[in-house]
N, C-alpha and C positions, 0 to 999 in steps of 0.2 A: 401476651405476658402482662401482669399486672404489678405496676409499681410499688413500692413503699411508700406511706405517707412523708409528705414534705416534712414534716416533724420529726418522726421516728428517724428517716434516715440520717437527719442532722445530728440526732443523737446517737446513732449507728455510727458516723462517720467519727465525730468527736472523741467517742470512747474509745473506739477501735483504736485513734492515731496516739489518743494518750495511754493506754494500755501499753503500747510498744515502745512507747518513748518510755515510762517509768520503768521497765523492764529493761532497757538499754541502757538508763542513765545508772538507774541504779546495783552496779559490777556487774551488765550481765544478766540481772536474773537469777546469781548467786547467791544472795540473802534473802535466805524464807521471809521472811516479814515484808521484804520492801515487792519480792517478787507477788506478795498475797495481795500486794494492792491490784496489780496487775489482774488476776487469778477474780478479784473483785467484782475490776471493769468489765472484763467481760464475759464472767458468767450472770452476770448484772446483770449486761446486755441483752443476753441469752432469754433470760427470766423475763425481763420486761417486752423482749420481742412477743413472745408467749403469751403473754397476759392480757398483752393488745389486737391478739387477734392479725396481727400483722401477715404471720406465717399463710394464712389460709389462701392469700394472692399471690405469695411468693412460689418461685416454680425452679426444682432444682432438682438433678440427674440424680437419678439412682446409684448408678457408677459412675464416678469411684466413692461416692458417701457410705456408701455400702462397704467398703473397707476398711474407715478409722472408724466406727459404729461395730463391727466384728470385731476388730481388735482391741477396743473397750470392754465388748462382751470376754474376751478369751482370757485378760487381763482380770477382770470381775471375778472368772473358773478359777484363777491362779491362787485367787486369796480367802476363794471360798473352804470352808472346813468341810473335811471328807470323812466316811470312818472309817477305822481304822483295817477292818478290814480288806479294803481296797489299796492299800501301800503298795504290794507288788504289782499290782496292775499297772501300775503308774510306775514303777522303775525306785520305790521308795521300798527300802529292807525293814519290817517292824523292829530289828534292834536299832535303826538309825533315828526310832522315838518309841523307845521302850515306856512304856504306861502311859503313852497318851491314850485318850479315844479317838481322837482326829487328827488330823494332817491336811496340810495344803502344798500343793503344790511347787507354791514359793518357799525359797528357804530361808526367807527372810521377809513377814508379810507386811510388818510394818513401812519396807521399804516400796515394797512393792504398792503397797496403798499411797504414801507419797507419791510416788511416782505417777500412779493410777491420776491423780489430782490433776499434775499436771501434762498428760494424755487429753483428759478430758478440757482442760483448755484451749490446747492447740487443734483437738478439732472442732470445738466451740465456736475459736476466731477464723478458722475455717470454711464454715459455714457462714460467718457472720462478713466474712468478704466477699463471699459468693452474692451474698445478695446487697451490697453494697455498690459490688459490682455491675448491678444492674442498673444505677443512674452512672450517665458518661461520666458527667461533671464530679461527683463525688469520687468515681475511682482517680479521675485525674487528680485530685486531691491528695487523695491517698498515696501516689504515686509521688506527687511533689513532699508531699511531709515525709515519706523514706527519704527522698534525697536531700532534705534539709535536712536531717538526726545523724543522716552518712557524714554531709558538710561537716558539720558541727562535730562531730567522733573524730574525724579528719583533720582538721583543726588543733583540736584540743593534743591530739598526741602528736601533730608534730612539734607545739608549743613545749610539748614535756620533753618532744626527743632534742630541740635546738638549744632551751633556755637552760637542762636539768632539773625542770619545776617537777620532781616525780611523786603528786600530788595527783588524789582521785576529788576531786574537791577541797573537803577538809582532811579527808585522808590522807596519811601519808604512806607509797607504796613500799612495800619489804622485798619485792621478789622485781625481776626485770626492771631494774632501776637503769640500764642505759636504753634501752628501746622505748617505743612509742607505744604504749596498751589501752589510749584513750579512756575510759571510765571502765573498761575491765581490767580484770585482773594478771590475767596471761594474755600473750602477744597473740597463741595462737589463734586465740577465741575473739579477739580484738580486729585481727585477718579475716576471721571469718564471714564477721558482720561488714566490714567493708566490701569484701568481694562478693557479699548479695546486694549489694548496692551501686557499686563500681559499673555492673551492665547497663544500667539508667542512664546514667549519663554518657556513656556512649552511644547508645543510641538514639539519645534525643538529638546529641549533638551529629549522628548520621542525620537523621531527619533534617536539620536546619540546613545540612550543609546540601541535601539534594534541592530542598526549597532555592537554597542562596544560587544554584547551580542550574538549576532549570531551564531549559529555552534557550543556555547560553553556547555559543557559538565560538567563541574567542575572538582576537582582536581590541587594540587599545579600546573602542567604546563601551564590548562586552565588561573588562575589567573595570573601567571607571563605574558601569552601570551598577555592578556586583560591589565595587566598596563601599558604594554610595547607599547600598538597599541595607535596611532595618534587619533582615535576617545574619547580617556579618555579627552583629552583636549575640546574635543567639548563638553562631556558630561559636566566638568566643567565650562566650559564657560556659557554654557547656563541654567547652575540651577543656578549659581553666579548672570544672569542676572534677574532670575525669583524672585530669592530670592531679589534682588537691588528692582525691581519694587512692591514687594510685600510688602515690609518690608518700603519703603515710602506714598506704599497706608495706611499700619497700622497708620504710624505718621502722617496722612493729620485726623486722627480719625474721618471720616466719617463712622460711623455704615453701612447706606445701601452701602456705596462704598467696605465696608469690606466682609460683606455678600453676595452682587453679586457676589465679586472676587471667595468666598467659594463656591457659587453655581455652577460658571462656571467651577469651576477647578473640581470637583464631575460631571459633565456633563462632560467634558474631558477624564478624567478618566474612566467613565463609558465607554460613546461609543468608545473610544481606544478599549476597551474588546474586544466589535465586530468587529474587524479589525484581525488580525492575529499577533496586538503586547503580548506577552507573559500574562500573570499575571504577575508572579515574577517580569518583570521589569518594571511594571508599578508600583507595592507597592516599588522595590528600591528605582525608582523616586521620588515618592511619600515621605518617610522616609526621604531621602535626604535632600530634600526640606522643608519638617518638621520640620526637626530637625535642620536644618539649619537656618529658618526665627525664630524660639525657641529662637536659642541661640544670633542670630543680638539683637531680641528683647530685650531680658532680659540683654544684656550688654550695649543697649541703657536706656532700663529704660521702662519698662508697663505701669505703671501704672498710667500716665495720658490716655491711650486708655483706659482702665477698668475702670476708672472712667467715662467716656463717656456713658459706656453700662448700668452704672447703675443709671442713669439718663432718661433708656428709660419709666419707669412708669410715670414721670412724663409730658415726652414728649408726649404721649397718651393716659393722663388722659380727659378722657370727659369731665369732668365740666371746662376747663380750655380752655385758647386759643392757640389753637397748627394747628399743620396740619388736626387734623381729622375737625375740624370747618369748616376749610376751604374747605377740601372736601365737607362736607354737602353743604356749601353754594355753589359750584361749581356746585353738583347736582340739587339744583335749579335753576339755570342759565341754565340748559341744558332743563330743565323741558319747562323754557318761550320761548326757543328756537331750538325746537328739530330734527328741519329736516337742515336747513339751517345755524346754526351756530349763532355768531355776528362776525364774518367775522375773519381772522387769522391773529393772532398778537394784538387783542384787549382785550384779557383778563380785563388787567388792569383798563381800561375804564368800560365794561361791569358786573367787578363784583360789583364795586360800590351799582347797584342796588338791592343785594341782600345781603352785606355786613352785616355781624351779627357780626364779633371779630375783634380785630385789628383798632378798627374806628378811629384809632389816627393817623392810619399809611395806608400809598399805598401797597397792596398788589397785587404785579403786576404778580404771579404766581400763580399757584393751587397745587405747589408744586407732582404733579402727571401728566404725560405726556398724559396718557390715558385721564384721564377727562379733561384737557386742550385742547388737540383734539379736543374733540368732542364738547366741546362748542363751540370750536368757529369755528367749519367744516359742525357743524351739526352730528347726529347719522350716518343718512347712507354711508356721505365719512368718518369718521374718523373711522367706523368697518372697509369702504374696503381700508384704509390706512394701519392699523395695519395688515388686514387679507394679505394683501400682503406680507409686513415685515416677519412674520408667517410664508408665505409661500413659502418665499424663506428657510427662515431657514431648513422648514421640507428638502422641496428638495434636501439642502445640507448634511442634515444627510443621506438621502438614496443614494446620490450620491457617498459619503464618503466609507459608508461600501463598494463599490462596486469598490473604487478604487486602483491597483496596482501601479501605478505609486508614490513612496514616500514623494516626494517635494511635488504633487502635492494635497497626503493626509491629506499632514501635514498641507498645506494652507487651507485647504478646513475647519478642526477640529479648527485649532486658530481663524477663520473665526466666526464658528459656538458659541464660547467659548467668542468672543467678543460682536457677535449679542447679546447672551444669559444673559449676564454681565449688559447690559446697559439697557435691556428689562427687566430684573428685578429692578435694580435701578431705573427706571423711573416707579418704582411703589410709588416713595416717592419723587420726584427730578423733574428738569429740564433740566436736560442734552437733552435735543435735542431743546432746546432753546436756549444754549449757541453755537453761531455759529463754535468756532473749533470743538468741539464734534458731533454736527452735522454734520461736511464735514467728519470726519474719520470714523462716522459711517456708512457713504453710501458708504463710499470706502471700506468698511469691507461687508457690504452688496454686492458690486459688486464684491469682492474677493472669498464671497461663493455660487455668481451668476455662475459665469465664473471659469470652473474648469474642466469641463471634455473637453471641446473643445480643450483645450490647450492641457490636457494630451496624448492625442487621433493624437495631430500634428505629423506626422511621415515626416523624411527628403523628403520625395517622394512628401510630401505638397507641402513642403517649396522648393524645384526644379523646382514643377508645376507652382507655385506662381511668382520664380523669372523669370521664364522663357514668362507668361502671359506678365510680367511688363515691360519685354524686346521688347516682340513682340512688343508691344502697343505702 
């Protein structure tokens, strides 16, 4: 394999972590303008990778690239103008655009060209991790600036949930004024980006704690020897920060943000098992941690979260207007439109014509990522969208168990733990409509793409490599 110059990737690594941070800081990714800075960065990146020649040494899998590159492409067909007489081939009645000459696919193209925009970013940073990923030191970077941006989000909203400073900077918030939404908007989308970030620090903080555990045997000298050693601080550091991210996602009271978090960390924990870290110190961990977000909580105050969870009978009572409505009505949308979609990004437009609840109000989500897919991809790309997703994750669990190298396990498990977070949330949610949560979860995707190559780099590479770059 052939490295990136020591230049380029400084600026690979630079742009990359500020791209995500300007997308984070500013609601989300929710304001066109602040998110085009982002949009900027790194098709920038892109460009000037390009131009330098860089790509020619770079070496990256076919599959899965080959499936956000098709779904670019399929997305392109969507918006492209057809004529007219092709409408019924496609499921489109000529009275439903009487005196056009063309038609597209989308029934909404402008939105769908947005949207297009940002597609082509998140596979852009994609790519641009991928090979990022290929110096150690720089993903470990990468991997520390998510958890500093988590800190810091983490922070900031419990600041707003204790002090009621319910301020986005200068902003001041109109909606979810008693929860914590750090610099977004909504709590859910606030959960979101926490719980892709939340697996990091558990897992580092597994790592420290099998280092701190090591060789040890029990016995008063084992325990003096274990307070005494430089890894207790690491161990502390990194539950102080699990517990910080954890104990904000509580107070942002998103139920499914709280639940995926639970799911992820029980996925964590499990496949740890199959690794060669101990039990014992993963139930320490475990307890630790426990026992620790326990007692934040309960000095903060529950029981506005508990009072959340007990409102869920209502939130998915049938005869009412909630999310399961919407789902239904979503499934009929896919019904009228099953192969091709109404084009990506037009939900809001498209459900209009099937609209049962809510008829007072725009309903510009399906509040579930899966069904929002597929309506408007169509069934056959939005199974092999997800089935990708899928299956990158399996990959990395079997890559996982098999790997020695520490750093590079641990990236591999927070990776897994992140993917796993958001893909169960977006069983109720729209986190990957929200464009920061979007770009970190493909950067998380390409974290637990790229793992053994890097682990596998021996000095003798990186000698061959400098040496290529010399001759050249």
């Amino acid at each position: 394999m052939i490295l990136l110059g020591s230049s380029m990737n400084r600026w690979l690594e630079v742009g990359l972590v500020g791209a995500v941070c300007v997308a984070v800081l500013g609601f989300g990714g929710t304001v066109p303008w602040i998110f085009a800075v982002t949009q900027v960065l790194v098709l920038g990146l892109a460009v000037c990778f390009l131009l330098t020649g860089e790509f020619r040494g770079a070496r990256l899998d076919r599959f899965p690239l080959a499936i956000p590159f098709l779904l670019v492409a399929f997305v392109l067909f969507e918006i492209c103008p057809l004529p007219i007489f092709l409408a019924p081939l496609f499921g489109r009645g000529r009275d439903a655009i009487a005196g056009a000459s063309h038609f597209t696919i989308s029934l909404a193209r402008y939105q769908t060209t947005s949207h297009l925009l940002l597609l082509v970013t998140d596979v852009t940073a994609f790519c641009l991790t991928l090979l990022l990923c290929q110096d150690r030191h720089a993903k470990k970077r990468l991997v520390f600036a998510l958890l500093s941006l988590g800190a810091f989000e983490a922070g900031y909203g419990l600041i707003q949930y204790l002090t009621g400073w319910q301020q986005i900077f200068t902003y001041v918030k109109k909606y979810y004024l008693e929860e914590a939404t750090g610099t977004y908007i909504n709590r859910n989308h606030f959960a979101g980006f926490l719980e892709m970030i939340f697996p990091f620090a558990v897992v580092f903080a597994l790592r420290s704690a099998r280092l701190l555990l090591k060789n040890s045997s029990g016995g008063a000298r084992t325990l003096r020897r274990i307070a005494s050693s430089r890894e207790v601080i690491a161990v502390v550091f990194w539950l102080f920060l699990a517990m910080l991210l954890f104990a904000a996602l509580v107070f942002s009271r998103s139920r499914m943000g709280l639940v995926s978090a639970l799911v992820s960390l029980a996925a964590m924990l499990t496949l740890a098992g199959t690794s060669s870290l101990r039990g014992r110190t993963r139930a320490a961990i475990a307890a630790l941690f426990l026992f620790g977000v326990l007692g934040l909580s309960a000095w903060i105050g529950i029981e506005p979260v508990i009072s959340r969870f007990e409102t869920l009978g209502q939130e998915y009572n049938l005869k009412s207007e909630n999310r399961l409505a919407i789902w239904r009505d979503t499934l009929a949308l896919i019904h009228q439109h099953p192969f091709l979609g109404t084009g990506l990004g037009t939900f809001s437009v498209a459900y209009t014509s099937v609209q049962s609840v809510f008829l007072n109000l725009l309903v510009d989500h399906a509040h579930c990522d899966y069904l929002e897919v597929v309506s408007e991809l169509g069934l056959p790309v939005g199974l092999l969208v997800f089935a990708s997703i899928f299956w990158i994750l399996a990959r990395a669990v079997r890559r996982y168990r098999g790997m020695e190298d520490r750093f590079e396990a641990a990236v591999c498990l927070g990776s897994i733990g992140s993917i796993a977070a958001i893909l169960v949330h977006s069983l109720a949610d729209f986190n990957l409509y929200i464009p920061a949560n979007a770009l970190v979860f493909t950067v998380a995707l390409a974290l637990a793409r790229k793992g053994r190559e890097s682990a596998e780099l021996t000095t003798g590479d990186v000698a061959a490599s400098l040496s290529n770059r010399s001759s050249g």
